[in-house]
C-alpha positions in Angstrom: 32.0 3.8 54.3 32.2 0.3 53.3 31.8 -0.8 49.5 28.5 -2.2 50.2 27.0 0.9 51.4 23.7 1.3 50.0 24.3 4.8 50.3 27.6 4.6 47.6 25.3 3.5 44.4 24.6 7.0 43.5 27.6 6.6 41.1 27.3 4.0 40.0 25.1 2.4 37.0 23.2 -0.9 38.4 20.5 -3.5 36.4 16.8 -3.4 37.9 17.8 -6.6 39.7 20.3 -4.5 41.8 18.6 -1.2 42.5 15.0 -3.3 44.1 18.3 -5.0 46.1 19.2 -1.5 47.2 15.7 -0.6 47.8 15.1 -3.6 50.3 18.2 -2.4 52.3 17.8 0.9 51.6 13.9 0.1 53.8 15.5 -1.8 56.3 17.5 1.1 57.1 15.0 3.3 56.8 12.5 1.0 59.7 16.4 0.8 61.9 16.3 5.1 62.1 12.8 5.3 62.9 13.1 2.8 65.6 16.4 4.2 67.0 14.8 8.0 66.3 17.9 8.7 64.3 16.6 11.5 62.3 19.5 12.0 60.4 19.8 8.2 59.3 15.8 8.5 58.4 16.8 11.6 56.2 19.6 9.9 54.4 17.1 6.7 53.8 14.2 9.0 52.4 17.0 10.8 50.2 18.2 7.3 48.7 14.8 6.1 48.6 14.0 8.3 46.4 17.0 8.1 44.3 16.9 4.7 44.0 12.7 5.2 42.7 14.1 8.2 39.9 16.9 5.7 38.7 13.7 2.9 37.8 12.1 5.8 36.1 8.9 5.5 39.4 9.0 9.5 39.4 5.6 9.1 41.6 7.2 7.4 44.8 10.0 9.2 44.1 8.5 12.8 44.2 7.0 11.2 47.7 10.1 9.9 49.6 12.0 13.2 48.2 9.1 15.5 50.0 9.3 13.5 52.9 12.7 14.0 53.2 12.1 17.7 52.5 10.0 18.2 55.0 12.4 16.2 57.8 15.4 18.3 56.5 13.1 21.8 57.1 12.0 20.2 60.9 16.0 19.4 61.7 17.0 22.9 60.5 19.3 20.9 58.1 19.8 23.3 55.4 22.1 20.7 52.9 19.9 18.4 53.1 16.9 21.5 52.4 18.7 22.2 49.2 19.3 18.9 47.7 15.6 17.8 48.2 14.8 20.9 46.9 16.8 20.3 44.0 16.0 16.5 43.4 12.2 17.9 43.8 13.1 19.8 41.1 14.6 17.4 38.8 11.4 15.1 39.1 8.8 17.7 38.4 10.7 18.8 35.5 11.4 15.7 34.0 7.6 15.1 34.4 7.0 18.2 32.4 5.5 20.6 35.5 7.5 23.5 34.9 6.6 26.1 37.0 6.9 23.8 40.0 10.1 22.4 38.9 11.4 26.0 38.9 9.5 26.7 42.6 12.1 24.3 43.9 14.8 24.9 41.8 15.0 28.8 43.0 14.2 27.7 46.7 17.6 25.2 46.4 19.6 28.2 45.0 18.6 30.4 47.8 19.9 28.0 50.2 22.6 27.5 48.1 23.7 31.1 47.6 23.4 31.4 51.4 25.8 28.8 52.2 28.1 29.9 49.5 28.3 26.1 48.0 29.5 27.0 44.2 29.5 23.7 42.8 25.3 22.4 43.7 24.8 26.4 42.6 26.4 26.0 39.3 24.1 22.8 38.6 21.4 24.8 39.9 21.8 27.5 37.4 21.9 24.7 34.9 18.6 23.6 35.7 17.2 26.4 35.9 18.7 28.0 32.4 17.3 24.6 30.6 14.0 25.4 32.1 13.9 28.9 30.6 15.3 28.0 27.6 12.6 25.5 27.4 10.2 28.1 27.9 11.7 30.5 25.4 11.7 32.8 28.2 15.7 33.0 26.7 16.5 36.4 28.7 16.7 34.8 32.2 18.0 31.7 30.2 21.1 33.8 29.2 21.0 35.3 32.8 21.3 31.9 34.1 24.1 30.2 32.0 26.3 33.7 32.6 25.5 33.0 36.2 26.7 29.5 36.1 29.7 30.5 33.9 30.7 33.0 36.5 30.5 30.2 39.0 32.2 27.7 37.0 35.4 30.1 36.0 35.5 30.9 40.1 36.2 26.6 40.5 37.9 27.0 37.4 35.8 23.7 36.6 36.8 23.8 32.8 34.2 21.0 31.8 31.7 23.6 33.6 33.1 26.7 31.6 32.8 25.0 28.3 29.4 23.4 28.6 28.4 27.2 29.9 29.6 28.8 26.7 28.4 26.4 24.6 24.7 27.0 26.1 25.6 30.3 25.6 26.6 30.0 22.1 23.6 28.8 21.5 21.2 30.9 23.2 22.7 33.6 21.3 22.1 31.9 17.8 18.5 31.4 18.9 17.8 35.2 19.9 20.1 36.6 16.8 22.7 37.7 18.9 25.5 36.4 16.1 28.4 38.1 17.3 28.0 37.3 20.9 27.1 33.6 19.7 30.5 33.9 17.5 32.5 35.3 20.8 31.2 32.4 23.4 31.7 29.5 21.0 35.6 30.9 20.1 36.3 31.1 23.8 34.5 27.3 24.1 36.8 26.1 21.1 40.0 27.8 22.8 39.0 25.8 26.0 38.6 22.7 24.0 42.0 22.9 22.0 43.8 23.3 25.6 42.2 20.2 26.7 42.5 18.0 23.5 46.5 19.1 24.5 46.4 18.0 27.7 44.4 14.4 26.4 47.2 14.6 23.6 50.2 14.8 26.4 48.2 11.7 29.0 47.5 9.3 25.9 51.4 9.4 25.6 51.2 7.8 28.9 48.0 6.1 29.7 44.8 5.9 28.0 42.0 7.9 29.3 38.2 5.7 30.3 36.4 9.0 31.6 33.0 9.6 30.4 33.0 13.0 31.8 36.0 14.0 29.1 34.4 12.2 26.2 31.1 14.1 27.2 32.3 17.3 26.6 34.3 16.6 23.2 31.0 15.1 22.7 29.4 18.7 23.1 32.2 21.0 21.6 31.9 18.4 18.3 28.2 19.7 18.4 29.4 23.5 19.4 31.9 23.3 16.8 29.5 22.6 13.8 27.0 25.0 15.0 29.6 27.7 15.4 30.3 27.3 11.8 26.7 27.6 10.8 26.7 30.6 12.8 29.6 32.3 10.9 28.2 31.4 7.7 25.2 33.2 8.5 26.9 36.8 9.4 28.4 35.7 6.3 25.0 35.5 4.2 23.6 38.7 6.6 26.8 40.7 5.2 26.0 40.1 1.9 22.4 40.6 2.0 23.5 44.0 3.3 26.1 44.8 1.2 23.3 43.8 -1.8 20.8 46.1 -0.3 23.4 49.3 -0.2 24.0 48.8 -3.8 20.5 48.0 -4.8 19.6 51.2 -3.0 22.6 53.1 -4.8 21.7 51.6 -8.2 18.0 53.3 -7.3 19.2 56.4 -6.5 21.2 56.8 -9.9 18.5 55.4 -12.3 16.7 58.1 -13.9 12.9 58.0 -14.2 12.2 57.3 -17.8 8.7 58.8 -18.0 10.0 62.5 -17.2 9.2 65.3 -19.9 12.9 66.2 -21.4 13.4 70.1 -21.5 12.6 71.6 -24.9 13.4 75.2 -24.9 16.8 76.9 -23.9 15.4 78.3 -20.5 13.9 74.4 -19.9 17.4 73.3 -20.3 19.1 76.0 -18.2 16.9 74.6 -15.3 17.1 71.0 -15.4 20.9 71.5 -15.7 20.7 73.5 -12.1 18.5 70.8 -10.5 21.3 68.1 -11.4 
């Protein structure tokens, strides 16, 4: 693929100027596959077509060229190309705040993606679909969806994967009260993070390191790091209100009621004496 590929500037970050540049060839190649009935080339053009409309934030014509392309991938049988329209589907319509739709396609992409057995488009899947829930509150299938993706991440043993999974899960956990759990993900996310800051420690020796995929996910463990201490600190204050409450309810039981008749006679006596 040469370096001017319209198809290679999903990686890369482009002005306005350059992504209506794409868009021009991106049409041209679009008009070429219809012409030459290259249905594959006309799927790839729709895909990047609407890519290219998400990056200048047109979410309107975007949704469209990714439903076109949808609906070519479902008439070729081409079940990749299913899944990631699916999923790009779902992107939009949850970035656009439609939910329940967002989650229609979503599931449909994981299906597909389950089926073929491709782990890493699942993993991201599960990611979507966790944030939807969370953002829901619905935070039981969130949980069931960032334990799915953690399983998935520890199988590609994709340790940026495995660390932003347990810190969602950290966090779930803090939200729903779940403090021990919470306390057990972010530990496991922290021992992650000290193997890597090793490994950074051993490579700055020889080179420094430009990847924003690394600073990312200090980025996140700095956050994980300062909400796992929060979360300690408040099993610390729940100990204490409990240990509080047991002697409260121990100083209750000993104080005596100071309104109670006090025995007079020697038989009066005798029988409070057998009651204590």
């Amino acid at each position: 693929m040469e370096e001017n590929d319209p198809k290679n500037f999903r990686v890369v970050e482009e002005s306005e100027d350059e992504i209506y540049e794409k868009i021009k060839e991106l049409r041209t190649c679009l008009t070429d596959a219809i012409e030459e009935n290259d249905r594959e080339a006309e799927a790839d053009a729709l895909s990047f077509l609407g890519l290219a409309y998400y990056k200048l934030g047109n979410y309107a014509t975007s949704k469209e060229y990714h439903g076109k392309h949808l609906s070519l991938s479902q008439e070729l049988k081409d079940e990749k190309g299913e899944r990631r329209a699916q999923s790009n589907l779902g992107c939009l319509y949850k970035i656009t705040g439609d939910l329940e739709t967002a989650k229609e396609h979503f599931i449909a992409a994981l299906n597909i993606a389950k089926e073929r057995d491709e782990k890493r488009p699942l993993a991201k899947i599960y990611n979507n679909l966790g944030n939807i829930y969370e953002l829901e509150t619905n935070y039981e299938e969130a949980l069931n969806c960032n334990k799915e993706r953690l399983a998935v991440a520890k199988e590609l043993n994709d340790q940026n994967g495995i660390g932003k999974a347990l810190a969602n899960l950290g966090n779930l956990n803090h939200v729903v009260g779940n403090l021990k759990d919470s306390i057990t993900y972010y530990e496991e996310m922290l021992d992650i993070l000290r193997a890597k800051l090793r490994i950074l420690d051993t490579l700055a020796e020889e080179e420094e390191s430009n990847s924003e995929n690394e600073d990312d996910f200090v980025d996140i463990d700095m956050v994980a790091l300062q909400v796992a201490a929060d979360v300690k600190q408040k099993m610390e204050d729940q100990r204490r209100e409990e240990e509080q409450a047991q002697g409260a309810v121990k100083k209750k039981r000993k104080f005596k009621n100071p309104f109670k008749r006090r025995p007079k006679t020697r038989e009066e006596k005798i029988e409070a004496w057998l009651e204590n």
